[in-house]
C-alpha positions as a Markdown table, in Angstrom:
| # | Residue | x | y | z |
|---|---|---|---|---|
| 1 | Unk | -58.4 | 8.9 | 8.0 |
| 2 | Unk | -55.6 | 6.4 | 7.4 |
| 3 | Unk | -52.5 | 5.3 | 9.7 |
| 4 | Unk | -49.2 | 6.4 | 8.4 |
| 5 | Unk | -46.2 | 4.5 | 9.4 |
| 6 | Unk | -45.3 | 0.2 | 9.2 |
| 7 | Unk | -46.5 | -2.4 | 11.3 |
| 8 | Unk | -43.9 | -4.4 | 13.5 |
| 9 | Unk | -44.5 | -7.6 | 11.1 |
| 10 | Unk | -43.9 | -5.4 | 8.2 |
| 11 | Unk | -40.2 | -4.2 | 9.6 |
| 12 | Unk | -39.4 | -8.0 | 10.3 |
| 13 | Unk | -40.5 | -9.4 | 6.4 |
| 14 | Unk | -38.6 | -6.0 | 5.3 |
| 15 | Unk | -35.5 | -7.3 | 7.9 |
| 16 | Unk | -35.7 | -11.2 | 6.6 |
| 17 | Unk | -35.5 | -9.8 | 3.2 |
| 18 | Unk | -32.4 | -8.1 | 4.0 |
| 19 | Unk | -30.7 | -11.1 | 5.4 |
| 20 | Unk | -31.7 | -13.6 | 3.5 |
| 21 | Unk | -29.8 | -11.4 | 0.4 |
| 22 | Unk | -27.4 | -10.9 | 3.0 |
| 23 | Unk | -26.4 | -14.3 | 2.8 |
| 24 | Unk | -26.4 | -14.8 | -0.5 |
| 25 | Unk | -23.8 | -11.8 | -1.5 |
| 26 | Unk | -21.6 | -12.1 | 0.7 |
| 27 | Unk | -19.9 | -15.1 | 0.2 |
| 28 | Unk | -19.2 | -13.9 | -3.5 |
| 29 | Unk | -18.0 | -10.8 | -2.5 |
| 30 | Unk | -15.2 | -13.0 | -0.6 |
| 31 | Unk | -14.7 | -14.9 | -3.7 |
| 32 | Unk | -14.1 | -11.8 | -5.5 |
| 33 | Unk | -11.5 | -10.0 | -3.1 |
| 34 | Unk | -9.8 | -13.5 | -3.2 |
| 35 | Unk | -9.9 | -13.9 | -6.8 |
| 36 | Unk | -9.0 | -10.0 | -7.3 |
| 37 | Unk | -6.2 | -9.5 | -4.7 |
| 38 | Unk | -4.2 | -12.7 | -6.6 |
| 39 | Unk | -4.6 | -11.0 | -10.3 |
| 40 | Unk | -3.7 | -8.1 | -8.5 |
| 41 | Unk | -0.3 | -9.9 | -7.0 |
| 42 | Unk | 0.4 | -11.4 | -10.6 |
| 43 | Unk | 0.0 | -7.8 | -11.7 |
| 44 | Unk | 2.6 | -6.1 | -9.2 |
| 45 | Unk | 5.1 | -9.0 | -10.4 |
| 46 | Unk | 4.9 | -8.5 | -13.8 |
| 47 | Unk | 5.1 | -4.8 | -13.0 |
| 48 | Unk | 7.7 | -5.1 | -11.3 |
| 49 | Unk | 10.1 | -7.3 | -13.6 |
| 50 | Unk | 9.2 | -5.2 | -16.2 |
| 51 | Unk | 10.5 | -2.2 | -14.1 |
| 52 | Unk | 13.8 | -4.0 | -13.8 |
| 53 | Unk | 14.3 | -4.6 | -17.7 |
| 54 | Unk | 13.3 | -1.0 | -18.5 |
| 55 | Unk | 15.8 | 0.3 | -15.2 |
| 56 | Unk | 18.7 | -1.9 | -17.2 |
| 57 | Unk | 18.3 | -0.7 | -20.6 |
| 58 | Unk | 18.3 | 3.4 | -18.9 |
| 59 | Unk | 21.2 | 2.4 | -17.1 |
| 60 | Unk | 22.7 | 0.4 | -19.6 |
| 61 | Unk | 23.8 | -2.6 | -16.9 |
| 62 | Unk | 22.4 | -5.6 | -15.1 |
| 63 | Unk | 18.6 | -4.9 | -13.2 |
| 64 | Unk | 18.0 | -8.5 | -10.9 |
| 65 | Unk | 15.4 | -9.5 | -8.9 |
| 66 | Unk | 16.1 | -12.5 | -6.5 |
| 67 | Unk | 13.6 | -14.4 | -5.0 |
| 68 | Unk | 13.1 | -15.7 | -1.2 |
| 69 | Unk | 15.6 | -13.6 | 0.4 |
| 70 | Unk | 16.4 | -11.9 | 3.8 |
| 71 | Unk | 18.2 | -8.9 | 4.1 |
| 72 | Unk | 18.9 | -7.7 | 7.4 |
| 73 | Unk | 16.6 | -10.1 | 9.1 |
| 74 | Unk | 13.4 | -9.4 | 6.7 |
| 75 | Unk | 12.4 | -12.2 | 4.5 |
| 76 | Unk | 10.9 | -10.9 | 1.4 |
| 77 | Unk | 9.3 | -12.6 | -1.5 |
| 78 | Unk | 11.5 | -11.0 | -3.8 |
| 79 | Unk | 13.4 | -7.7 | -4.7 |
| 80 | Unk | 14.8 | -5.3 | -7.3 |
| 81 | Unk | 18.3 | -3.7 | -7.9 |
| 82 | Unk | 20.7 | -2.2 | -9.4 |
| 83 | Unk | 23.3 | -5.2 | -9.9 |
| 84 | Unk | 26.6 | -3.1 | -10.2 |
| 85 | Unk | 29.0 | -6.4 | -10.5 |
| 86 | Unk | 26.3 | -8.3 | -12.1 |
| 87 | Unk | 26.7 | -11.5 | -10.4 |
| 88 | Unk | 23.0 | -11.4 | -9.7 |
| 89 | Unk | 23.3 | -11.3 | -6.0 |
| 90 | Unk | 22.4 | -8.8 | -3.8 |
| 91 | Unk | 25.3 | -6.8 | -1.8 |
| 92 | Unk | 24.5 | -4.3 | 0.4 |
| 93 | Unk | 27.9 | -2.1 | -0.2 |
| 94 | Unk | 27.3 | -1.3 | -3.5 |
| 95 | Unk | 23.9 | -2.4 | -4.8 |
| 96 | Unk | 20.6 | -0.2 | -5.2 |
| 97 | Unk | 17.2 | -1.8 | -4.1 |
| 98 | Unk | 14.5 | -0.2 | -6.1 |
| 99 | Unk | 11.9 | -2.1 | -4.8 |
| 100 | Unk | 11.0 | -5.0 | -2.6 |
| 101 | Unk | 7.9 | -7.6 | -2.1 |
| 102 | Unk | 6.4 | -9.3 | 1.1 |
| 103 | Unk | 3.0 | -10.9 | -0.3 |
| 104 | Unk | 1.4 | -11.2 | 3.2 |
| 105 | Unk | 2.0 | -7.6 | 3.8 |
| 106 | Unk | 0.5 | -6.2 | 0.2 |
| 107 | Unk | -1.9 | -9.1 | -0.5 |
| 108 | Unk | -3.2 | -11.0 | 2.4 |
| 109 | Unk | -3.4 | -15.0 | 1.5 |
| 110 | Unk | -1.0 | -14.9 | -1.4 |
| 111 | Unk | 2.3 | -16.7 | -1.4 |
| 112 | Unk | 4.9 | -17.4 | -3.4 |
| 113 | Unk | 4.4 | -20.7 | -4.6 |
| 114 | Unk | 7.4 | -21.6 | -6.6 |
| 115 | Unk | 10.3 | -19.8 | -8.9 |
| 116 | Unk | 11.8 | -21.4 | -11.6 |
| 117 | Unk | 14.9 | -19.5 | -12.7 |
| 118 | Unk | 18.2 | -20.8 | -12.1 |
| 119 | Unk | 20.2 | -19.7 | -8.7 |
| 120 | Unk | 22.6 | -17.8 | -7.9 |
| 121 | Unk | 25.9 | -18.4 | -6.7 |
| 122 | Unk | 24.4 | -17.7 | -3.2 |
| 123 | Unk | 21.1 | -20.6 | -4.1 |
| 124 | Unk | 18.2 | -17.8 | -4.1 |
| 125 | Unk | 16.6 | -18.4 | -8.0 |
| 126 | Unk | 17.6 | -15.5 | -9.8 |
| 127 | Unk | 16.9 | -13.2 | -12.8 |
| 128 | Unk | 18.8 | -10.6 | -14.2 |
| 129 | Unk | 18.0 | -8.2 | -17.5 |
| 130 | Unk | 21.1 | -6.6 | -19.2 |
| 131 | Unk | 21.8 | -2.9 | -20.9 |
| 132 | Unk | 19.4 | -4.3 | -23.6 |
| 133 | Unk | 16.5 | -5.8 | -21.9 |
| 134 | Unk | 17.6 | -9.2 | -22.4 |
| 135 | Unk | 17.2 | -11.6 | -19.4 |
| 136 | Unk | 20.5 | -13.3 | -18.0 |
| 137 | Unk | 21.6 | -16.1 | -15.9 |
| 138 | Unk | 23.8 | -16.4 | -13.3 |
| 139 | Unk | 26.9 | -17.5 | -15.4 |
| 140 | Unk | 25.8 | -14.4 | -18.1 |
| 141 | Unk | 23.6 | -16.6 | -20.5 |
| 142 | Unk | 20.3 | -16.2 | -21.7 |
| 143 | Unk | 17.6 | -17.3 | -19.9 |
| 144 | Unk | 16.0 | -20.8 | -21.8 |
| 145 | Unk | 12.5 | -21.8 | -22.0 |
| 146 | Unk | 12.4 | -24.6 | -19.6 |
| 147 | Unk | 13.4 | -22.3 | -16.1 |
| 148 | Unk | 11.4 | -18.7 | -16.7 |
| 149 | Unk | 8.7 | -18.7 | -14.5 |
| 150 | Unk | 7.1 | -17.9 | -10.8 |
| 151 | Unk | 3.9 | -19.2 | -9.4 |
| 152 | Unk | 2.0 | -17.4 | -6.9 |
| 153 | Unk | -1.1 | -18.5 | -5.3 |
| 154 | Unk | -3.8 | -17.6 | -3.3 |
| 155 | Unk | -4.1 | -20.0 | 0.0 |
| 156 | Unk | -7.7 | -19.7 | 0.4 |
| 157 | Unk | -8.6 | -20.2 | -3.3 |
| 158 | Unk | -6.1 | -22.2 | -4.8 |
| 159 | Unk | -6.0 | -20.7 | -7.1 |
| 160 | Unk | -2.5 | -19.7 | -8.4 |
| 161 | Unk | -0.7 | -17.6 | -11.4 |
| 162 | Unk | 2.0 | -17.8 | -13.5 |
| 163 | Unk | 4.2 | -15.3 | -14.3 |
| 164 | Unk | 6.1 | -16.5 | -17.8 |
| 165 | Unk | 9.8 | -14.4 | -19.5 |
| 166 | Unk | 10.6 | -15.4 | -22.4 |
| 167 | Unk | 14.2 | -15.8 | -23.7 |
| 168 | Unk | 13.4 | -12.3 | -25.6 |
| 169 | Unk | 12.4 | -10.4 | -22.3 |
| 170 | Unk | 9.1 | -10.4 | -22.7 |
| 171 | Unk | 6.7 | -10.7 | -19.4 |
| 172 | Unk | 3.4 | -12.5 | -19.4 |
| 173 | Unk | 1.0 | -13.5 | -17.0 |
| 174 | Unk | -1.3 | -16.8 | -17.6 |
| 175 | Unk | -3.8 | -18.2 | -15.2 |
């Protein structure tokens, strides 16, 4: 009749099996939640500024989002609203936030890098889309190819992303 059941030194090569993989995985699952929560940041920015064009052609008048800005004591990375005097700055009287973004609260190591759209009269870079989805400047022209992007990037990585709109409105994302 035989023994049923494992030997200690079986549990322990079974256990040093499981650790040695151990070690192996998990420093590319941390490579992956890095690499995943930044395309996932460059996601919810495009989203977001493609929310605001859509929001101005419904509404037929001036959707902005301005960057680095405190309102009421909170910094946030950037947010959205209704622009009622379209002067692309935010005033609390009279203009509707449909969204805002603090990066270290929604993805954790991922800052704003830089924004290159021009400012507003108040210095926070700025963009605005009009009635028809076209993206504005601060003194009502079209936004140019040289100042229509914002870089984020992930602080562990280094990784970083660019988010690209065209002179025509359209939003892109490129690595």
């Amino acid at each position: 009749m035989g023994k049923q059941g494992l030997t200690l030194i079986e549990i322990a090569v079974v256990l040093a099996i499981i650790a040695s993989a151990t070690i192996f995985i998990i420093p590319s699952i941390s490579a992956w939640v890095q690499h995943y929560q930044l395309r996932q940041a460059a996601r919810q920015m495009a989203e977001d500024l493609q929310f605001a064009k859509m929001r101005a052609i419904s509404r037929g008048g001036y959707c902005t989002v301005v960057f680095s800005i405190s309102i009421n004591g909170t910094p946030y990375d950037y947010i959205v609203f209704e622009d009622t005097d379209e002067d692309l700055e935010y005033d609390n009287d009279t203009d509707n936030i449909l969204s805002t973004m603090r990066f270290a609260d929604e993805f954790s190591n991922v800052i704003l890098e830089s924004v290159d759209f021009p400012p507003n009269d108040n210095g926070h870079e700025a963009i605005a889309f009009n009635g028809y989805g076209m993206p504005m400047t601060n003194d009502n022209t079209p936004l140019d190819d040289e100042h229509n992007s914002v870089t984020i990037k992930n602080i562990r990585t280094e990784k970083s992303r660019q988010i690209f709109v065209s002179p025509i409105g359209r939003i892109r994302i490129q690595q």
